[in-house]
Every structure is written in C-alpha cells, then in structure tokens.
N, C-alpha and C positions, 0 to 999 in steps of 0.2 A: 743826602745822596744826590738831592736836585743839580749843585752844582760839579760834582764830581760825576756826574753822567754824562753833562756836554762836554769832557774832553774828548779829545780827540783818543788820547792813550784806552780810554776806557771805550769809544765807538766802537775800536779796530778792535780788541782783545776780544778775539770769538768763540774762548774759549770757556768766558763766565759763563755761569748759567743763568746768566738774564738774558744769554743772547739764543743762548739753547734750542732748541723745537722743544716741547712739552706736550705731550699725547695724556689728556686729563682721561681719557676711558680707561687706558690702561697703565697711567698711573708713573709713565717714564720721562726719562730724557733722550732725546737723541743729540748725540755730540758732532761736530762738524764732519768725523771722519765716517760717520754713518752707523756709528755702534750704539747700542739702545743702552742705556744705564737706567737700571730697574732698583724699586724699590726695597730696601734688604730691611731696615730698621727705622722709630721712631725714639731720637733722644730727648731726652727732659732735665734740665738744667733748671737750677736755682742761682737766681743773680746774689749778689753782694746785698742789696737792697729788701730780696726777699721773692721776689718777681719769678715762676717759674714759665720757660719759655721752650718748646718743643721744635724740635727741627725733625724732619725725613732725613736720612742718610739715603741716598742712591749710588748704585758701584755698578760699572762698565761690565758687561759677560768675560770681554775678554778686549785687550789693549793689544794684541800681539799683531802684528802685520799692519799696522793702522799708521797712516804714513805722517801723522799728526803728532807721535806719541812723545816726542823728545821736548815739543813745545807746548805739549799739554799738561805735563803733568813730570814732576820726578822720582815720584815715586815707583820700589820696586815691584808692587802688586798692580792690580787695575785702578784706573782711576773712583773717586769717589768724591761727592759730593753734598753741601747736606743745606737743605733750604727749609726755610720757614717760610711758608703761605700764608701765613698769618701776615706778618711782615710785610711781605712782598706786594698783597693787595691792600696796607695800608701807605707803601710806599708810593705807589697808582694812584692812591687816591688824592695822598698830599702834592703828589705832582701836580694831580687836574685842577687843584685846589690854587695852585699858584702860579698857573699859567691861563687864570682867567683874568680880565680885565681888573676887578676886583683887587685880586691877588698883587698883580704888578705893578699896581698904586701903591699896596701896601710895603711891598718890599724897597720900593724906592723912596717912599716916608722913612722909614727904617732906617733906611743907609744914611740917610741924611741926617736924621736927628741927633744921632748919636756921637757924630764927630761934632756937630753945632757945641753940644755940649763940655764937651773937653777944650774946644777952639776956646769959649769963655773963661776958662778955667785957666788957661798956660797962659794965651794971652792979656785980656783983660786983669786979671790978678795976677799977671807974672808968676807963677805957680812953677815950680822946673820939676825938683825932686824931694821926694819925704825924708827929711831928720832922723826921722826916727826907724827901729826896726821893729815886728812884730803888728799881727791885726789890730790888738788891743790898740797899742801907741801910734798906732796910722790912722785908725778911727780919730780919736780924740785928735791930732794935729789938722786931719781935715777938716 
C-alpha cells in the first residue's frame, strides 16, 4: 500500500475511508458530505490459506440529499463500508517502519540488488529465453 498511497489518484479520492474522519468514542465514520456511517456488522472470513480475517461493516443513515452521492458511491441503498483495524494499524506501522532512515537504505539495497543479478545473467551468459516449457524443465535447464 506504501507505494500506491503517494499517488496522486489515491491523495485526491476523498472518498476512501483512509481519508474519512473516524470518531473512535463512538465508533463511526464521517464521510465528506457530513453524513455519519455507523457501525451495523462485524464480518469474518476464512482466506484460501486458512487465515481468518474480520472487518467492521459501516452503512451511511442515509445518502439522500448529499450533494456527494453520484461520486461516492453507485449503489442503490446507502453507502457502506467495511474496514479492518487490524490491518489498517499494521498498515501505520509498516509505513513508519520504512520511512525511517533505516528503512530507506533498505529499500534502495533492494532495488538494486536484484536487477544486478539478472544484468549477470542476460549479459554476462548471454542467457535470452528458456527452451524448454514447464517448472520442472526450467529448473533443470537453469
């Protein structure tokens, strides 16, 4: 998410709910056009892997007169929304994590290394495209 947050597309859209007000007393959202989206449901989902993962649903009282509403949302009822807190403060925390010095070394090692490695590979061995098809027969030719 670190890099899809500096765009600019995702700055402007104020209608995510990262960009939201969040009133943690009592539990809501307030959306740009001033309407509160209150808490209705707690879902829980089981991933493919095993992993089960809960979100809050939050739904708008009411969408109607809200001079927002054509580019908020197209659906016919009120809008609705559904977050994981969870998530969202580990998503805070990997940011902080790699916009420290620390971090910004690491990520520019990163970038680097890994094209160094392939540069070797095309070049230096002339290396273009695999023969063969199939994991098995790519392993063994590499």
């Amino acid at each position: 998410m670190y890099e899809i947050s500096k765009t600019r597309k995702y700055k402007n859209d104020i209608f995510r709910p990262e960009h939201m007000q969040y009133d943690a007393e009592a539990d809501e959202y307030i959306c740009p056009g001033k309407k509160k989206l209150k808490y209705i449901e707690t879902k829980k989902q089981k991933t493919d892997n095993g992993y089960e993962t809960s979100r809050k649903v939050y739904q708008c009282e009411s969408c109607e007169g809200c001079p927002y509403r054509n580019k908020c949302h197209k659906s016919q009822s009120n809008r609705k929304i559904e977050v994981s807190h969870k998530l969202k403060n580990q998503n805070r925390k990997a940011t902080e994590l790699i916009t420290t010095d620390d971090g910004i070394k690491l990520r520019m090692n990163r970038s680097i290394q890994v094209e160094g490695a392939f540069g070797v590979i095309k070049q230096d061995f002339g290396f273009k495209r695999f023969l063969t098809r199939g994991k098995r027969k790519t392993e063994t030719q590499f």
